[in-house]
C-alpha positions in Angstrom: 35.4 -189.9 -109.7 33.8 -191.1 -113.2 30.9 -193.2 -113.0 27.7 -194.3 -115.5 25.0 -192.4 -115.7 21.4 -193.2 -114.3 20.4 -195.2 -117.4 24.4 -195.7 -118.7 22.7 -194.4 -121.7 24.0 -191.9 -124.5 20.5 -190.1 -123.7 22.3 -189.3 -120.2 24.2 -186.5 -122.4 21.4 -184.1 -121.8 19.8 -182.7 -125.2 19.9 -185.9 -127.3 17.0 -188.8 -127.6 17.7 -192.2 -130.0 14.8 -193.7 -132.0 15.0 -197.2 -133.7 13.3 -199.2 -136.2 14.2 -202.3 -137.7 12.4 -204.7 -141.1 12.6 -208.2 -139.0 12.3 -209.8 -142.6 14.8 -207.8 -144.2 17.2 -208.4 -141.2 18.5 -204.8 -140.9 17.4 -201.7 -139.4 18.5 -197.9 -138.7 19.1 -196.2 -135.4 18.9 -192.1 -135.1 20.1 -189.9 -132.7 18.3 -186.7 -132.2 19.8 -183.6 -130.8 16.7 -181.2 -129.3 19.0 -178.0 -131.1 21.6 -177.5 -133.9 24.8 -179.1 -132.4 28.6 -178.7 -132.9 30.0 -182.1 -134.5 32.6 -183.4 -136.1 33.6 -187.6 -138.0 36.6 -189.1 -137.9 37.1 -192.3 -140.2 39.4 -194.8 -139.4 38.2 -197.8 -141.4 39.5 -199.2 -145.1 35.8 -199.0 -146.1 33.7 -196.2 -144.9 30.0 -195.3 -146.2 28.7 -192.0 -145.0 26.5 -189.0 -146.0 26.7 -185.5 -145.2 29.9 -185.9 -143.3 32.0 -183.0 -145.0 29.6 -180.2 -143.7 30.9 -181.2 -140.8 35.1 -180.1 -141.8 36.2 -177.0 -139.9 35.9 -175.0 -143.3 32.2 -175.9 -144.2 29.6 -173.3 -143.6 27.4 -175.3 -141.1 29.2 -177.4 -138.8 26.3 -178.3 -137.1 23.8 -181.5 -136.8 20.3 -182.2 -136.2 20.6 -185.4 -136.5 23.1 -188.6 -136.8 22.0 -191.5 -138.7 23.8 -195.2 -138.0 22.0 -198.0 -140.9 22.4 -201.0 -141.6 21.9 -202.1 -145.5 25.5 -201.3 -147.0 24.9 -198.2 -149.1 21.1 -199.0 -149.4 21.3 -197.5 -146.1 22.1 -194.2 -147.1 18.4 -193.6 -148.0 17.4 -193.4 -144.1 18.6 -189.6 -143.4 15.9 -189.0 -145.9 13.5 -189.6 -144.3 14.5 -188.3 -141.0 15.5 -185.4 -143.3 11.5 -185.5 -143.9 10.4 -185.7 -140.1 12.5 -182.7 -139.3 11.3 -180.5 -141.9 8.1 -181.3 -140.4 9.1 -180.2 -137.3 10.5 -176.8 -138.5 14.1 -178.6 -137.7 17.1 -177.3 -140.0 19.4 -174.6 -141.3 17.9 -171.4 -142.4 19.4 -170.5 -146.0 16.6 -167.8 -146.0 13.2 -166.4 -144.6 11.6 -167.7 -147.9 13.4 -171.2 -148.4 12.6 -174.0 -146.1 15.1 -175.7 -143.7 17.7 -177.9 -144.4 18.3 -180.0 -141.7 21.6 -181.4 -141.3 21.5 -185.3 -141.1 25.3 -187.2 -141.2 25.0 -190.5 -141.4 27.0 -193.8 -141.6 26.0 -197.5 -142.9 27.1 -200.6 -141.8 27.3 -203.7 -144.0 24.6 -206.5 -143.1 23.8 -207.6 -146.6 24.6 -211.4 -146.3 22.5 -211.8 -143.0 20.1 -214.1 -144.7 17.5 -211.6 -144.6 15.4 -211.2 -147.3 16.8 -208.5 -149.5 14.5 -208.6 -152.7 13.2 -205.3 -151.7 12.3 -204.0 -155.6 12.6 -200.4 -156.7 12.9 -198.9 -153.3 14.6 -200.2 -150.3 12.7 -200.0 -147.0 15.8 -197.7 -145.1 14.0 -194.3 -146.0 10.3 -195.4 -144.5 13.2 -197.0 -141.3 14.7 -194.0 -141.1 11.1 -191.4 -140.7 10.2 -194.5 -138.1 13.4 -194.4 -136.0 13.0 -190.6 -135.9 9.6 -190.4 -134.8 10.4 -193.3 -132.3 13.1 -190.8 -130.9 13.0 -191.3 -126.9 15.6 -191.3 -123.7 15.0 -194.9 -123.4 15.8 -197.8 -126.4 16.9 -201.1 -126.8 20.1 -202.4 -126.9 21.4 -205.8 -128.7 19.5 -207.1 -131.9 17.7 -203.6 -132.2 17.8 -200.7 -134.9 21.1 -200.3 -136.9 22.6 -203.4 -135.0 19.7 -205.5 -135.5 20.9 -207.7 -138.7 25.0 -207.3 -137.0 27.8 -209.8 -137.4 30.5 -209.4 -135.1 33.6 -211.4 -135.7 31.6 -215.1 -135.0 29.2 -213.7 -132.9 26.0 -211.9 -133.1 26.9 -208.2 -133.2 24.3 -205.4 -132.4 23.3 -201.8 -130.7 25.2 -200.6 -127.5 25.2 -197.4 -125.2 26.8 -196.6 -122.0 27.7 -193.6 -120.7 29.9 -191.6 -118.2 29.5 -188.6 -115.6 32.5 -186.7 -114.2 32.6 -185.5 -110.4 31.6 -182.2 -112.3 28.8 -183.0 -114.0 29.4 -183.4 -117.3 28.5 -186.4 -119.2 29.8 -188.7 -122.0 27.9 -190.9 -123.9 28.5 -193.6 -126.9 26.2 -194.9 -129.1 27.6 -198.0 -131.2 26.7 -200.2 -133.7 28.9 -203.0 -133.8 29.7 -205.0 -136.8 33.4 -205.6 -137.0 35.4 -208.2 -139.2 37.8 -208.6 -136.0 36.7 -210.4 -132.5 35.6 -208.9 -129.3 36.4 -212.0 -127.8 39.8 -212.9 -125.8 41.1 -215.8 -128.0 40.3 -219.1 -125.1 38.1 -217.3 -122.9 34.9 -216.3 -122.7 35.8 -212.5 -121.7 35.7 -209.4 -124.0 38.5 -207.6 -125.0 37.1 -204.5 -123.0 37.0 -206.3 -119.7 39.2 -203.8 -118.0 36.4 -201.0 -118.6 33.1 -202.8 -117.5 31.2 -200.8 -114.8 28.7 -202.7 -112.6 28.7 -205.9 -115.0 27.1 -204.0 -118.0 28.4 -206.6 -120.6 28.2 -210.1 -118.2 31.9 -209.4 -115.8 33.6 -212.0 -117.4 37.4 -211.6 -116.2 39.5 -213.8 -117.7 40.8 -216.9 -115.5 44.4 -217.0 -116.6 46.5 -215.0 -118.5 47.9 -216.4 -121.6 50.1 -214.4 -124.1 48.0 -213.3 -127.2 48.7 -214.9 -130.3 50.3 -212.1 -132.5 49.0 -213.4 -136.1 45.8 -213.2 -137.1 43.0 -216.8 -136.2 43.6 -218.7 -139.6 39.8 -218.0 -140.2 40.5 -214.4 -140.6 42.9 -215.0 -143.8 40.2 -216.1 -146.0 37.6 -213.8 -147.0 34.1 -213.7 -145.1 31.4 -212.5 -146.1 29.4 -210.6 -144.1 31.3 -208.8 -141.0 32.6 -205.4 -141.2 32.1 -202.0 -140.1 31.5 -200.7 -136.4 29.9 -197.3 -136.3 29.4 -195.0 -133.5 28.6 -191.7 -131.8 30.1 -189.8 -128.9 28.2 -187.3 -127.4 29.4 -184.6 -124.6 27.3 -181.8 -122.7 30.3 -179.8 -122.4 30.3 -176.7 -124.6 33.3 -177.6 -127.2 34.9 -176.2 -130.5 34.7 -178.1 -133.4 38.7 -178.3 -133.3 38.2 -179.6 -129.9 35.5 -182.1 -130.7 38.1 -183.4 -133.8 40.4 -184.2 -131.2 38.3 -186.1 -128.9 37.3 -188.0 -131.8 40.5 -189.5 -132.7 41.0 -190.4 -128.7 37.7 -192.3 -128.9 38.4 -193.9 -132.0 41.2 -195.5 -130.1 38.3 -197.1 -128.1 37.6 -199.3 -131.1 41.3 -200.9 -130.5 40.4 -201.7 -126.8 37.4 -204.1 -127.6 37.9 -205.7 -130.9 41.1 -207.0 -132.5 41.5 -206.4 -135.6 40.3 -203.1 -135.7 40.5 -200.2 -138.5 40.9 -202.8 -140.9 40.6 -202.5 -145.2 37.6 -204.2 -144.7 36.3 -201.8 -142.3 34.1 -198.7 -142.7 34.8 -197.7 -138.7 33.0 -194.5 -138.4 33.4 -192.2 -135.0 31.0 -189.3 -134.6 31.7 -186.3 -132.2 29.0 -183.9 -131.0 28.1 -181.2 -128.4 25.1 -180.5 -126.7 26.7 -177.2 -125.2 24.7 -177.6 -122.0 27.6 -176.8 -119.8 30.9 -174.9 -119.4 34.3 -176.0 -119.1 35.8 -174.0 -116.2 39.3 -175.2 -116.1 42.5 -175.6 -118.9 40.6 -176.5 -121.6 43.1 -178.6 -123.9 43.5 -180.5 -120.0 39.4 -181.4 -120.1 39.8 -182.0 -124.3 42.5 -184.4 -123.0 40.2 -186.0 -120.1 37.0 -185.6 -122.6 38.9 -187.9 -125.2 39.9 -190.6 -122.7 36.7 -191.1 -120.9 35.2 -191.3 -124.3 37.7 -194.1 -125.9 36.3 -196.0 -122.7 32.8 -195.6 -123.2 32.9 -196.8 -127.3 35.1 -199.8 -125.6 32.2 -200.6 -123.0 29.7 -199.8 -125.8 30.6 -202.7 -128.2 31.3 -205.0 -125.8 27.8 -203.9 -124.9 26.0 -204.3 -128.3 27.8 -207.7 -128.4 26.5 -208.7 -125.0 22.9 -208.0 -125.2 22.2 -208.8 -129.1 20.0 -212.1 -129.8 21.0 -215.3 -131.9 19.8 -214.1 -135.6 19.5 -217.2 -137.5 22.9 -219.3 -138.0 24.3 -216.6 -136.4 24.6 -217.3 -132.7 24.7 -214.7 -129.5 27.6 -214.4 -126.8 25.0 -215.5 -124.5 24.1 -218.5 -126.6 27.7 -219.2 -127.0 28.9 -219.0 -123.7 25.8 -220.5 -121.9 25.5 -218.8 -118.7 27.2 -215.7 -119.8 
């Protein structure tokens, strides 16, 4: 029996926090996940468009192979100035790799931007952009509890029509171990069933986490794509996202489960992986517990719980953002939702 954790959370995978900040005037913002030691991870990139730092320490044939951090910004490739400075709060805190007794550590910080540049926020920032200073904030903000919605990387979000933003749930086996997914959703496609008010990733929803809509009829799904979606848009693409397990795992293993949860992006948004798209899936282990049975069996179990959880998670984000400007909410779409 699978169910959510006691806050449906990532930060129910034990040895992570998340810290947020946002620039209400710039309209964007970063979120950081923080593991509490060095942990195994791993990205797999699905999208036409991807923006990341720091993601090929993570191949099977690099040295490290472990994180300190995860970065998800907003702020197109302005964004990739945020793991600086929670590069900067970790060397404070004696956080990194040791390249020797003399040198100081290198923490490793992966990180993955989103694009939220025609928001209508103000983006005359000058000679610096504010994502570094966002970055040391959200990291020093780093807690078991944040918010969800309109909040840290997701806070400046489009998804599809609607407001996109920051979601989490998570998922504990009969076991004990847990599965978490952290997601900052900004797709070009729609998490929205064409005539309904129900997401995509109704199926999944545990204890009405993203408003139980359940569709009243079923109605065969047009096969092309809405006639808006044939002209370009400006402003909507790229959902990024985290995964986290407490299970002890190989790298090899993490890649795997990676791919399965990047599958989760297909079960709440359609389109999905698209050119326009930088969809970004990050993998990680806390190690905090063992597997005891057929491993490649819990890999394949591991992998399908978490292709859920990123399918709850942006139906999630979507759910509890806030209008932002022209940009209107599900909940001020669908009044009552």
């Amino acid at each position: 029996m699978v169910r959510s954790g006691a806050r449906n959370l990532i930060t129910d995978v034990a040895g992570i926090a998340v810290g947020q900040a946002e620039d209400r005037r710039v309209a964007s913002g970063v979120t950081v996940l923080i593991a509490d030691a060095p942990a195994a991870a791993v990205c797999d990139i699905r999208g036409g468009a991807p923006g990341t730092r720091d993601v090929a320490s993570l191949d099977a044939a690099s040295l490290v192979g472990q994180v300190d951090a995860i970065v998800l910004s907003g702020g197109s490739v302005y964004g990739l100035d945020a793991p600086a400075g929670v590069t900067a709060v970790l060397r404070e805190q004696g956080r990194g790799f040791r390249i020797a007794p003399s040198a100081p550590p290198v923490p490793i910080v992966p990180a993955a931007i989103l694009f939220d540049l025609a928001n209508g926020g103000d983006k005359n920032w000058g000679d610096e952009a504010p994502y570094r200073l966002l970055g040391a904030q959200a990291a020093l903000a780093a807690s078991l509890d944040f918010a969800l919605g309109t909040a840290g990387a997701g806070f400046g979000a489009v998804a599809g029509k609607l407001k996109g933003g920051i979601g989490s749930v998570s998922a504990v086996t009969e076991e004990g171990i847990a599965i978490g997914a952290l997601v900052a959703a900004n797709p070009v496609g729609s998490a929205i069933i064409p005539g309904t008010e129900s997401f995509w990733a109704h199926p999944f929803e545990q204890n009405g986490e993203f408003g139980g809509r359940v569709p009243k009829t079923v109605a065969p799904v047009p096969l092309d794509l809405p006639s808006d979606m044939k002209v370009p848009r400006a402003g909507e693409n790229t959902t990024i996202a985290v995964v986290a397990i407490d299970a002890a795992l190989e790298r090899a293993e993490l890649a795997r489960i990676a791919v399965m949860a990047a599958d989760g992006f297909a079960r709440a948004l359609r389109p999905v992986h698209t050119p326009f798209d930088g969809d970004v899936v990050f993998a990680l282990s806390t190690a905090k517990h063992t597997l005891k049975s057929v491993r490649q069996r819990e890999v394949l179990r591991l992998g399908h719980i978490a292709a859920d959880c990123i399918a709850r998670a942006i139906a999630r984000g979507i759910y509890e953002a806030t209008s932002l400007g022209a940009v209107k909410s599900y909940r001020d779409t669908f009044k009552g939702g």
